[in-house]
N, C-alpha and C positions, 0 to 999 in steps of 0.2 A: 951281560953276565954269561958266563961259559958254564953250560949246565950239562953236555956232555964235550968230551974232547974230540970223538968219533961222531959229531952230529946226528946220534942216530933220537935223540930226546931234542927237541926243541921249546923251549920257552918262551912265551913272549907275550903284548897285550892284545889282543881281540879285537880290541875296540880303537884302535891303531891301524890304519889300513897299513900304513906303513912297515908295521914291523912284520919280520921275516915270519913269524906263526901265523898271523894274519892273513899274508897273501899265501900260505900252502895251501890253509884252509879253503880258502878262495879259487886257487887254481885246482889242487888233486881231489883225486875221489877219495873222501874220507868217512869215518863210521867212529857212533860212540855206542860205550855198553851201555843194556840198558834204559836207551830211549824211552821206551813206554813208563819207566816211575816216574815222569815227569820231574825226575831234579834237575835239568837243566845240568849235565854233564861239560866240561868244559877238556877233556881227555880226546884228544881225535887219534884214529890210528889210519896212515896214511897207508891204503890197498889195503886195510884188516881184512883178513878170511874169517869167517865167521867161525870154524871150527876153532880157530884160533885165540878169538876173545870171546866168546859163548861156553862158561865151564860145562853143561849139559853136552854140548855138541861130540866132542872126542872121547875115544875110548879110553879105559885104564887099565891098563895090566899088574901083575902081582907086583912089577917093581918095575924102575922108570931105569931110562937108557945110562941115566948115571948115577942113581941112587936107588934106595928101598923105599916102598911106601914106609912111611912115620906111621908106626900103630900107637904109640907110647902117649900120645896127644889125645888126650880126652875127645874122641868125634874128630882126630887128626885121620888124615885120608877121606876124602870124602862119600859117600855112597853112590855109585854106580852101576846101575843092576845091568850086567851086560846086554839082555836082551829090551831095554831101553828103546822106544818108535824115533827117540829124540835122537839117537845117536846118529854121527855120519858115514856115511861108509867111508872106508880108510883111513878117517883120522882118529888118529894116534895119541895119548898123550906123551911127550917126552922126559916131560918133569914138572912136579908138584912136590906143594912143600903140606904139613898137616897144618890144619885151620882148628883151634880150639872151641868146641860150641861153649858161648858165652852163658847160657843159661840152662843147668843143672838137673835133676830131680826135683828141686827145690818147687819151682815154675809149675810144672803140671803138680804137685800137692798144693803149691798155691793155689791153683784153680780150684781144685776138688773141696777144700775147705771153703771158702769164697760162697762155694755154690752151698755148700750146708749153712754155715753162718749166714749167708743172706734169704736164704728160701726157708728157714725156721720157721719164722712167725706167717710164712704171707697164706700155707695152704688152710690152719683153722681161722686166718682172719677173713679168707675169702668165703669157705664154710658158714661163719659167721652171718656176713654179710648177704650170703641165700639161706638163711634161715635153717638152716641145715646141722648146726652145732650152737648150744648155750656158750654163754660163756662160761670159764672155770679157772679159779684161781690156780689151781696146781698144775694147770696144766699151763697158764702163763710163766709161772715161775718156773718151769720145765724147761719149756722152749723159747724163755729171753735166756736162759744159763746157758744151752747148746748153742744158739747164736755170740751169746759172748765168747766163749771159749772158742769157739771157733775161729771168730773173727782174730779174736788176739794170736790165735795158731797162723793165721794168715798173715798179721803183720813180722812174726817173726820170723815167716819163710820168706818174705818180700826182703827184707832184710838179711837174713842169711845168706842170699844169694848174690848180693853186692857184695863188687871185690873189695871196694874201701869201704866198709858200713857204717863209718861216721858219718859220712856223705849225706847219709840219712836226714839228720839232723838238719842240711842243707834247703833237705826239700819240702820241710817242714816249713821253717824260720825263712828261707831266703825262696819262695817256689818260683818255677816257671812260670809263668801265667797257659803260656798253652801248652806246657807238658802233662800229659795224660799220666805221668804215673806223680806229678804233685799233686792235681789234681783227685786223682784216684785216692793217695792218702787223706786224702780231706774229706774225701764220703767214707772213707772207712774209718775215722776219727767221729764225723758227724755219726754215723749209723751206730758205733761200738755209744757214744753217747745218750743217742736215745734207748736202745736197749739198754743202758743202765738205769735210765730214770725210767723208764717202764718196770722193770724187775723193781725196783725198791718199790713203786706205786703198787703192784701185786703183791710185794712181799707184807707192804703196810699195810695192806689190806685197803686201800683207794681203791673200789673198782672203775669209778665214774674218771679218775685220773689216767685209769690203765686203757679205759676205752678211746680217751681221746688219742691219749700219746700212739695207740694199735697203729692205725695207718698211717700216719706220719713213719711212724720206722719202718714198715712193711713197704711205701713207696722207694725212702732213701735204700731199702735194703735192695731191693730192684733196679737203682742206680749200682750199686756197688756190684749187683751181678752181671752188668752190661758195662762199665767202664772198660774191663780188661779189653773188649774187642777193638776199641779206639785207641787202648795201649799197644795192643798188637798190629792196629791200623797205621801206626808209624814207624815200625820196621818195615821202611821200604822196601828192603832187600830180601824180605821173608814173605813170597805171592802168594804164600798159602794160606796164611792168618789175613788175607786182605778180602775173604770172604763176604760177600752182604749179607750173609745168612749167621754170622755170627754173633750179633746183637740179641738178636730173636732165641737163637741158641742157647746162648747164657742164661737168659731169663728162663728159657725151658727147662735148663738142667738145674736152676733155684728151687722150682718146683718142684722137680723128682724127687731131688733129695728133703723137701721140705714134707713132700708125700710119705717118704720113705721114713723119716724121722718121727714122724705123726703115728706111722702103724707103728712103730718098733716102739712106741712108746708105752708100759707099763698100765694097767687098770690103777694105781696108786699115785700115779702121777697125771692123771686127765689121761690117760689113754684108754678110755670107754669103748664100747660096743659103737656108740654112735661117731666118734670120731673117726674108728676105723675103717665105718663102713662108706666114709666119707674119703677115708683117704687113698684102699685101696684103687676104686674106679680114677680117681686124681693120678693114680702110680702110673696108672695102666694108661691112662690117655697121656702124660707128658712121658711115659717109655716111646710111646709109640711116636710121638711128634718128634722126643729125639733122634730116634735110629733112623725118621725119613730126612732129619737135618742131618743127620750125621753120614747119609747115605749123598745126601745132597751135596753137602761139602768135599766127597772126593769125586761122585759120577757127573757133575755137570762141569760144563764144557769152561774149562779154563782158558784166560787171554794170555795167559803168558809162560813159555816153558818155563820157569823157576816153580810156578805154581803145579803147572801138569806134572811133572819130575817131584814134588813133592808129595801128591795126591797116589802117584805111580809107587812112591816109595812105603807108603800108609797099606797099599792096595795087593801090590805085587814084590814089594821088598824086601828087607830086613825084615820091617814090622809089619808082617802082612799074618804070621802068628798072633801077637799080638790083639792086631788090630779086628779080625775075624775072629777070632776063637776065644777072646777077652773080653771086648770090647761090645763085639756084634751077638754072640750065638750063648756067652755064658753070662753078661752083661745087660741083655739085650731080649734077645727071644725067648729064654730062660723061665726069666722073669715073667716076661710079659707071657709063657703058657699056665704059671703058677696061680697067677692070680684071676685069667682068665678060666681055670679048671675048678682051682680053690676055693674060689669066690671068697665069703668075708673070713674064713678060717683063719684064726691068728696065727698059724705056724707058716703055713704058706706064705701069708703077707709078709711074716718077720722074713722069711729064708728070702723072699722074690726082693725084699726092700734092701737085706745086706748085700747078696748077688748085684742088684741097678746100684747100689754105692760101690761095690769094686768094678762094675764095667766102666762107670767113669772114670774111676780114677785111669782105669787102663788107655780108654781114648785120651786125657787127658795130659797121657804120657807119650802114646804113640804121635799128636795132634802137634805137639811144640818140640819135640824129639826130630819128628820128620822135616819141619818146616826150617830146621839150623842144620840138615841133611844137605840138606842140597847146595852145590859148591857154590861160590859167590865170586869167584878169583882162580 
């Protein structure tokens, strides 16, 4: 088959000594992108220069030798922060086309709900379980309501962000077995389940009902706040969500906000003196666990330029407002001096617990924003 007319593309079987792709591969010095994902690439480029097939490596100017950067494309032009360690000297780009980022605002609200609807119930059940807080029906029926809402807020952002959203339905009825985001719908189906028979066991007034069903949902709710990181573990091409710190992360940021939900909660609805005083110090150790995971995930030592170029972009790029000034100092230390100064004072807790609710949401914009940053082609 003549796959180009100018030979300059060749096709052919691999596993054929004889065919003509076979033996280039065999005789020239050749290179694929990429190697380190482990997909087994099957693209050789015969003498490739690395500035060449490496999108990090070359420079990009305001506009390419025969066109303009495409700004019109949603994250069309890629981010290239000039002063980049990654870049090469003298190389150039000559032409790029805009790459559309496939996933939205939608995605980091996903997260951020995720982390409320799953970390609801687990900070008074852990309370609980150190003898630290009674039980109390209103305050049950409080915080399965937040975790439902929530959660149903999460399937509909999962969903809104799919280009064909009946598809949905696909992954329901027909799933993957090892895709993480069928999967994922299936703890978040199980989990919005058990919170529902938990609230009506509160609502009926079961407490002996409510107690059992407690940690069965508080576990699954634990799976649903750590799934995303194995969903994010299979975009190979995104080095930056391939974190090992990211599992631990999730489950940390369930907490905060699970913390955070606990103080802001009302004297009328189980938000007691004793809850609070339970949940500030909860606020203030998983702030702190996160800003060292969240410091962790951009300062330690990446294996792969797609990842460093993403962490550089979080750090020192676009989103480097954002990401310090949102995320870190108003999100972050803020907080965490409020309620270290405050102590159990409910005004402080409420203000430090709404402040760590919008600095996540802010990493969790900068966090999947940066990681479709960085050029792929």
């Amino acid at each position: 088959m003549i796959v180009c007319p100018e030979h300059a593309i060749i096709a052919g079987d691999l596993n054929d000594p004889t065919s003509e792709a076979a033996q280039l591969v065999a005789r020239e010095p050749v290179r694929v992108r990429k190697p380190e994902q482990g997909t087994q690439p099957k693209l050789y480029y015969i003498d490739g220069d690395e500035s060449a097939i490496v999108p990090t490596a070359a420079r990009h100017e305001s506009i390419y030798m025969w066109s303009q950067r495409n700004a019109a494309v949603l994250g069309g032009g890629a981010l290239y922060p000039p002063d980049s360690p990654l870049l090469q000297e003298n190389a150039l780009a000559a032409y790029d086309v805009g790459h559309a980022r496939p996933w939205g605002w939608q995605v980091p609200a996903y997260c951020w709900t995720k982390s409320i609807g799953s970390g609801a119930l687990a900070v008074p059940a852990i309370a609980m379980l150190l003898g630290r807080l009674p039980g109390d029906r209103m305050r049950d029926i409080a915080l399965a309501s937040v975790a439902l809402v929530f959660t149903a807020l999460t399937t509909v952002l999962l969903v809104w962000d799919l280009d064909h959203k009946e598809r949905f339905l696909r992954v329901v009825f027909t799933p993957q077995s090892k895709s993480w985001l069928a999967r994922g719908a299936f703890i978040l189906i199980t989990y919005s389940g058990l919170c529902g028979v938990f609230w009506l066991a509160a609502v009926a007034g079961f407490p002996f009902a409510a107690s059992v069903l407690l940690w069965p949902t508080v576990l699954v709710g634990f799976c649903g706040a750590a799934y995303t990181a194995f969903l994010f573990g299979q975009c190979e091409g995104r080095d930056l969500w391939q974190t090992p710190l990211l599992p631990a992360h999730l489950i940390v940021q369930a907490l905060l906000c699970g913390s955070a939900v606990l103080a802001l909660l009302p004297d009328s609805i189980g938000g007691s003196t004793q809850a609070l005083s339970f949940a500030v110090p909860t606020l203030a150790i998983s702030l702190g666990l996160h800003l060292l995971m969240l410091l962790g995930e951009v300062a330690m030592p990446h294996t792969t330029d797609n990842a460093r170029y993403g962490a550089r972009l979080m750090t020192h790029g676009p989103f480097a407002r954002a990401f310090w000034g949102g995320a870190v100092v108003v999100g972050g230390i803020v907080p965490l001096l409020l309620l270290l100064l405050g102590g159990p004072s409910r005004i402080a807790a409420g203000a430090a617990s709404l402040l760590a609710l919008a600095g996540l949401l802010i990493f969790e914009w900068c966090f999947v924003m940066a990681g479709q940053s960085v050029p792929n082609s």
